[in-house]
C-alpha positions in Angstrom: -2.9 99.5 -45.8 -2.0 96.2 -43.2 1.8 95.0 -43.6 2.0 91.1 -43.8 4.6 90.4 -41.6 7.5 88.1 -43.0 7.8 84.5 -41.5 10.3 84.1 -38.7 13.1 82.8 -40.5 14.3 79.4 -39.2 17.7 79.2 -37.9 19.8 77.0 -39.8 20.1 72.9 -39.1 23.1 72.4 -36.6 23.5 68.3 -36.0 25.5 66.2 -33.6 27.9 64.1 -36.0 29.5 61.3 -33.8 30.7 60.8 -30.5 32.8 59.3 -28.0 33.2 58.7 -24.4 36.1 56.4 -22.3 34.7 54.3 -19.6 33.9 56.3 -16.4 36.1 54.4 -13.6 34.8 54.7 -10.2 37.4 56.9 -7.9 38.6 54.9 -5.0 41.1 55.4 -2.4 43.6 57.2 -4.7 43.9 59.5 -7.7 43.5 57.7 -10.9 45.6 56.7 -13.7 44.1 59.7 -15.8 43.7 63.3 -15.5 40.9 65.5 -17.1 42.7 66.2 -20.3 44.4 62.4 -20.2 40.4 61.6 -20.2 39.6 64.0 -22.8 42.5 62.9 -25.1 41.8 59.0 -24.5 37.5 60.0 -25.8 39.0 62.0 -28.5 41.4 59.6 -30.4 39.1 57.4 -32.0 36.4 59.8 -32.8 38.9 61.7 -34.7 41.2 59.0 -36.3 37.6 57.4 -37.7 36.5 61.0 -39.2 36.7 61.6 -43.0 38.5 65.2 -42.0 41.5 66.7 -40.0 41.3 67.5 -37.3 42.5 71.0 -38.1 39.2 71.6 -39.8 37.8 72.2 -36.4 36.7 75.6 -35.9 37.2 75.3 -32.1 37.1 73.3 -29.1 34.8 73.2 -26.2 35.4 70.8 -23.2 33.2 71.3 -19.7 35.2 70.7 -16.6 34.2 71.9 -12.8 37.7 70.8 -11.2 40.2 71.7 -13.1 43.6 70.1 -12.8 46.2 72.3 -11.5 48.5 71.3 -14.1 45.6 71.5 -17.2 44.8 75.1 -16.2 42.0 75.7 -19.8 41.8 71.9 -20.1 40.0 72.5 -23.3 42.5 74.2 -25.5 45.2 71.7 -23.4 43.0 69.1 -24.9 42.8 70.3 -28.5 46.7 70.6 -28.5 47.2 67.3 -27.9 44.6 66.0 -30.0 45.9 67.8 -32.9 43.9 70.0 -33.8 46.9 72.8 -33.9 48.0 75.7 -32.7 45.0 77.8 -34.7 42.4 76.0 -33.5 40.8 77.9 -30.2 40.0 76.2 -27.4 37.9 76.9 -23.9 36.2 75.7 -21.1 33.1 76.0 -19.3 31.6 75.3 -16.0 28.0 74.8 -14.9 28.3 72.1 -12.9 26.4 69.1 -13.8 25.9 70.4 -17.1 29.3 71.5 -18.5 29.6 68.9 -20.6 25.8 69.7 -22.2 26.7 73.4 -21.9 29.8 72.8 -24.3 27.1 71.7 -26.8 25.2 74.2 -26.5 27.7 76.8 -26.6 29.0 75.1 -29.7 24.9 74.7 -31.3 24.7 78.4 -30.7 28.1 79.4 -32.4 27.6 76.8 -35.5 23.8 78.2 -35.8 24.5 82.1 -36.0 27.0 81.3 -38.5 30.6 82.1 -36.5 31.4 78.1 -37.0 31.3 75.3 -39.1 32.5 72.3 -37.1 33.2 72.0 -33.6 34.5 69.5 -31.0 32.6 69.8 -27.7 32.5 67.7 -24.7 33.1 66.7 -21.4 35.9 65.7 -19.2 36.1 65.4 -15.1 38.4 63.6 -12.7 37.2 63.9 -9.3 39.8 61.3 -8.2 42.5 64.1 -8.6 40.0 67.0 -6.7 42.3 68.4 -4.2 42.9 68.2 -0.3 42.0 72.3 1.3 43.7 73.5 3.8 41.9 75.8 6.1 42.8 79.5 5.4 44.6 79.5 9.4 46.7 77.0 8.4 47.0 78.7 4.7 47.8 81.6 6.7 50.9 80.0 8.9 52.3 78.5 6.1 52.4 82.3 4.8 54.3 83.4 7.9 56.7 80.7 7.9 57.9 80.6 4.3 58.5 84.7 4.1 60.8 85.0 7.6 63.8 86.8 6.6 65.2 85.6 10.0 65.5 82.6 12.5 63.9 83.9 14.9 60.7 84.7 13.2 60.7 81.4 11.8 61.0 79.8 15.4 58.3 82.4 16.3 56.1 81.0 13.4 56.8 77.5 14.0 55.4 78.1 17.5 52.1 79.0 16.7 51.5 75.9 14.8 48.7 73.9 15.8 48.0 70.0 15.2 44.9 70.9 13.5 46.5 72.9 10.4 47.5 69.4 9.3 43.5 68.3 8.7 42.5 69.7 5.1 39.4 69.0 3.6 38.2 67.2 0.8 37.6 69.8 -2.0 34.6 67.6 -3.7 32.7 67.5 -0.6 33.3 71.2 0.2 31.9 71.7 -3.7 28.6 69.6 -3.3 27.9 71.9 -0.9 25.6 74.9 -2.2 26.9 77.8 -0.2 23.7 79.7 -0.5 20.9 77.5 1.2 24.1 75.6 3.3 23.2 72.1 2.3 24.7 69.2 0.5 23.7 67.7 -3.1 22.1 64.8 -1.0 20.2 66.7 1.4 18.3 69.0 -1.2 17.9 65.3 -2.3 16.2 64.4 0.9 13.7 67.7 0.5 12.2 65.9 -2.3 12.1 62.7 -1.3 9.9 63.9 1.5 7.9 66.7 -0.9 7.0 63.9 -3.3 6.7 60.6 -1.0 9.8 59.2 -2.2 10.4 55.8 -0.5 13.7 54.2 0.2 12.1 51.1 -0.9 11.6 53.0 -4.0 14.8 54.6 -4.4 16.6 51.5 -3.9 14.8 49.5 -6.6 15.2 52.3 -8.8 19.1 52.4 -8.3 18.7 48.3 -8.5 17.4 48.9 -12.2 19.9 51.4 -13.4 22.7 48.7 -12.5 20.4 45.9 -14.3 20.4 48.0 -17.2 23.8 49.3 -17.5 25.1 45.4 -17.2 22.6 44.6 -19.9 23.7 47.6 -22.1 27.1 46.1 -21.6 26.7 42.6 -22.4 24.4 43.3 -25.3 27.0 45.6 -26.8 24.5 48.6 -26.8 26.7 51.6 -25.9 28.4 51.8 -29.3 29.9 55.6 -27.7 32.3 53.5 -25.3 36.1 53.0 -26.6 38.5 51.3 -23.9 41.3 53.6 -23.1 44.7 52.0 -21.4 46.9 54.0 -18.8 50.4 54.3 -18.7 51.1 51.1 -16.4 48.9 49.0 -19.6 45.7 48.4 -17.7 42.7 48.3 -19.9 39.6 50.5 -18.9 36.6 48.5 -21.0 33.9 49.4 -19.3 32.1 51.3 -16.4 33.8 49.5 -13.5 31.1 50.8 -10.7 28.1 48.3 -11.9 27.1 45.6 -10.3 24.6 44.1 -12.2 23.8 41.5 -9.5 22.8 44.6 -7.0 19.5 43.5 -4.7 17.0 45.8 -3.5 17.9 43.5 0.1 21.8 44.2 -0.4 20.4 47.9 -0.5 18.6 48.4 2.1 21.3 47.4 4.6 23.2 50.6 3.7 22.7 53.5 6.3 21.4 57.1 5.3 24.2 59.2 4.2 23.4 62.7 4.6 19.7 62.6 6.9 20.6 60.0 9.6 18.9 57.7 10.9 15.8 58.4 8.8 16.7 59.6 5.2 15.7 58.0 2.1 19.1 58.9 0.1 22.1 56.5 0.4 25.7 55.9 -1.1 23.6 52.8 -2.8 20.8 55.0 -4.6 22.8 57.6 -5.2 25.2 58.6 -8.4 28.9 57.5 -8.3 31.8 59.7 -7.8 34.1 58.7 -11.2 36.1 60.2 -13.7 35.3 60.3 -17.4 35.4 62.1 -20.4 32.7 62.5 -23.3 33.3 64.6 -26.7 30.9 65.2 -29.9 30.9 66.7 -32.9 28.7 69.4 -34.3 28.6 70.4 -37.9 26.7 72.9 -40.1 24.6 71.6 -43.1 27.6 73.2 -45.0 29.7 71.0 -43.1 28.0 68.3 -43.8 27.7 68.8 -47.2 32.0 69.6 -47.7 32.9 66.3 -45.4 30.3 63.9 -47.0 28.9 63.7 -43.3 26.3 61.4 -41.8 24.2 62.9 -39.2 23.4 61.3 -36.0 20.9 63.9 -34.9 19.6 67.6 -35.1 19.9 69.5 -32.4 16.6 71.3 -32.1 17.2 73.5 -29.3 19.0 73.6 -25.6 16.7 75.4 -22.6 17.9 75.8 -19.1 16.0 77.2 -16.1 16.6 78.5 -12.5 14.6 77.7 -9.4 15.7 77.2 -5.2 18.8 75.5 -4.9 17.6 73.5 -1.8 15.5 71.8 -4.4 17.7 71.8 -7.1 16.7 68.5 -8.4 13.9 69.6 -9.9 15.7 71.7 -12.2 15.0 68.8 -14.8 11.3 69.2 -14.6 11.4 73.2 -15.0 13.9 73.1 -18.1 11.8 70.5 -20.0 8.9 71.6 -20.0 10.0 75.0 -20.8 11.7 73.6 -24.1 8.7 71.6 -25.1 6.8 74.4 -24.8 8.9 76.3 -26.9 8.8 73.7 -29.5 4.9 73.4 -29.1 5.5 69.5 -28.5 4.1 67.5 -25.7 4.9 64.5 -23.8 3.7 61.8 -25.8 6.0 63.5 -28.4 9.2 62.4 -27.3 9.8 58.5 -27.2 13.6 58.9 -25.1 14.5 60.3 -22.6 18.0 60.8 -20.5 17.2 62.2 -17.1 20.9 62.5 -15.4 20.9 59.8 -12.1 22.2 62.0 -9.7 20.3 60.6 -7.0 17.4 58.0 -7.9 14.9 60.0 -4.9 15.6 63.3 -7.3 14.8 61.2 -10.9 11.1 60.2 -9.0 10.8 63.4 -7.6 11.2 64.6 -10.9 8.2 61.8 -12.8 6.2 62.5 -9.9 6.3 66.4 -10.0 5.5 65.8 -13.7 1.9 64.2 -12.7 1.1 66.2 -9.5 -1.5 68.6 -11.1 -1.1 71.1 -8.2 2.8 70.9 -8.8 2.4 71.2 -12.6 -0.7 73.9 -12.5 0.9 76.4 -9.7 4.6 75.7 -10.6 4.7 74.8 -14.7 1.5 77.0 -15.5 0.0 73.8 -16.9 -4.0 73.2 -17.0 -3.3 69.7 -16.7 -0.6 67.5 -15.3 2.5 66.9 -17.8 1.8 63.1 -17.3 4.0 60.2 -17.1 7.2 59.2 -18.4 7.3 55.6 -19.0 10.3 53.9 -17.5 10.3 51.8 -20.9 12.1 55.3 -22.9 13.7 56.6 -19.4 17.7 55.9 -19.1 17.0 52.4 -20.6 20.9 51.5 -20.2 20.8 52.6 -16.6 22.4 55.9 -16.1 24.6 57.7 -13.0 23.9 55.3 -10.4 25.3 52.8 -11.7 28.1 54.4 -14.2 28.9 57.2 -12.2 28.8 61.1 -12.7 31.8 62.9 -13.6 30.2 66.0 -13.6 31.7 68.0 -16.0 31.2 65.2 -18.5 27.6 63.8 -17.8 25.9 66.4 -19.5 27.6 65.5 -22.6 27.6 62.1 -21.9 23.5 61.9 -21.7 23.0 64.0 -24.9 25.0 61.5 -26.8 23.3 58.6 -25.3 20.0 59.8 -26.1 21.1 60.2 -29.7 21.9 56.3 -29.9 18.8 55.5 -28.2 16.5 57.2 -30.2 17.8 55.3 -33.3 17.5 52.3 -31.3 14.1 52.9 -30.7 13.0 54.5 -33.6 12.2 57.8 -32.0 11.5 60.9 -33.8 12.7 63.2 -30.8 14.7 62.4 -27.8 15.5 64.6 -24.7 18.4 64.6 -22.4 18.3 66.6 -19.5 20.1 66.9 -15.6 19.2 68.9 -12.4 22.5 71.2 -11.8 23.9 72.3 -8.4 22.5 75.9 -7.5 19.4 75.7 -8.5 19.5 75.1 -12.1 18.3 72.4 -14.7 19.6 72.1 -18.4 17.7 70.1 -21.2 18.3 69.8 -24.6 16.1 68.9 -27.4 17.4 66.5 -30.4 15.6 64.8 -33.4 16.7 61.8 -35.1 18.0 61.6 -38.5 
């Protein structure tokens, strides 16, 4: 006698109930006014003074961060305890790179879904202004000797093997976008797929010209309703993302130099994400949750997929993780009217559309019988994206998710996916559906 299996039950609703972010402030010659918790705290504020709950309801906190401060050592329970969510309230951190901030949501997705939480705060938070100044591990090593002589005369023996160059540290950001597998920089694996998918600079530069256009727009027009001004301790307002320049020129471009491939590369400091600090939190609730708080939903969160490939082409780590999750979902292209496709360089973002309609590409790589097709630029980062905001990268991932969420009301979409490429050979996306 055949059994009839039982339907896969589904897993309960999890959705994103509001979010904030602060402004990301380009880092300049200086650490900035804020560290990654003051960041965190300064998004966190007004998204919890404007919920109907304490903030003690929380079941946890989880805040992304790749540089931790040496002072904010866990920046995400640091953060909870100052944003009151009390001394019962755990909180942690992650780290995936570009996608801390989007892994925090998933992490907190997963938790709410199997049933371990209720309500969680998850986010964000980087401030590469503060990344620290290496010394080499000689000089680390002198230091050693000199600060343990028991006697003068060792000391005086340590002080004469000091050399000029123990005085030269590095910068630790630029040792970190460096992947120390495959030896090369964030902006030369960007420069592998510029030339793989016949990525122009003329291209790239009008693509980077358009994510400033946009982001001035989205300004002006009031149309990042996520953004809350934040002020630092010497009273100057942070309103908005202070790298744009919305009156960029594809001919102001062009007169930059290569950065990373001279004299011929495609990928410049101009087409190319800024290096800022910002923070970005969320809130994710159970349909319980919901229910007790009197909650308005923002979005579903449908599912999160993430995928592994060569870390020399890392930027395509966007491509492999959404298909995957569409896939998965049995939706298709044409099924999802916005997208949020993380700007770390604009020659990885066209890489990444053109990948999607190279058939040989999408047949030999994505196990497709026919090419993914095109993303229309009309539901792709319509407000402009890491270009011309910046990309704190343990915020971004959360940053985009919560975008997309906004955007998909905006345009009436039923589904929305926001996704980044992820140093080492990684890409993250996750699925949402509006409410």
């Amino acid at each position: 006698m055949a059994v009839t299996p039982k339907p896969k039950a589904l897993p309960p609703p999890v959705y994103i109930i509001d979010g904030a972010r602060t402004p990301f402030i380009k880092a300049r010659d200086a650490p900035g006014p804020f560290t990654p918790v003051d960041l965190a705290v300064e998004a966190g504020r007004p998204l919890l003074a404007r919920q109907p709950f304490e903030a003690s309801e929380f079941d946890e906190a989880i805040l992304g961060c790749v540089n931790v401060h040496a002072d904010e050592v866990n920046p995400g329970r640091i953060a909870g305890l100052r944003l009151g969510l009390g001394t019962a309230v755990p909180g942690w951190t992650v780290q995936r790179n570009c996608a801390s901030g989007q892994q925090a949501l998933d992490c907190a997705f997963r938790a709410i879904a199997d049933g371990r939480a209720d309500l969680i705060l998850a986010g964000g938070t980087e401030a590469l202004s503060h990344a620290p100044l290496l010394f080499s591990t000689q000089a680390a090593g002198w230091f050693g000797r000199l600060f343990t002589a028991k006697s003068v005369s060792r000391r005086l023996a340590a002080l004469a093997r000091f050399r000029p160059s123990y005085l030269k540290p590095s910068l630790a950001i630029l040792r970190g976008l460096t992947d120390p597998v495959v030896k090369l920089n964030m902006g030369q694996t960007a420069e592998i797929l510029a030339h793989r998918f016949a990525v122009t600079r003329e291209a790239a530069d009008a693509y980077a010209v358009e994510s400033h256009q946009r982001l001035a727009a989205a300004h002006a027009q009031g149309r990042l309703p996520e953004l809350h001004a934040m002020i630092a301790r010497n009273g100057t307002v942070y309103d908005h993302d202070d790298g744009v320049r919305g009156d960029n020129s594809v001919e102001h471009l062009a007169k930059l130099k290569p950065a990373f491939e001279r004299p011929f590369g495609q990928v410049t400091a101009g087409n190319s994400s800024q290096i800022t600090d910002g923070a970005c939190w969320t809130i994710l609730a159970s349909e319980e949750a919901v229910r007790r708080h009197n909650l308005t939903p923002l979005a579903r969160v449908v599912d999160c997929a993430w995928s592994g490939l060569d870390p020399s082409i890392m930027g395509l780590g966007p491509v492999l993780a959404s298909t995957a999750l569409l896939q998965r979902h049995g939706l298709k292209r044409r099924d999802i009217g916005a997208w949020e496709i993380n700007e770390a360089f604009a020659a990885q973002v066209l890489a990444c559309l053109a990948a999607w309609q190279d058939k040989d590409f999408c047949r030999d790589i994505l196990g497709l019988d026919e090419p993914f097709g095109e993303i229309g630029r009309h539901i792709l980062n319509v407000d402009g994206g890491a270009i011309s905001l910046g990309h704190p990268v343990g915020a971004s991932g959360a940053r985009i998710t919560l975008h997309v969420a906004h955007v998909m009301r905006r345009l009436g979409a039923r589904y929305g996916v926001a996704t980044e490429c992820i140093g080492g050979g990684m890409g993250g996306a996750m699925l949402l559906e509006r409410m």
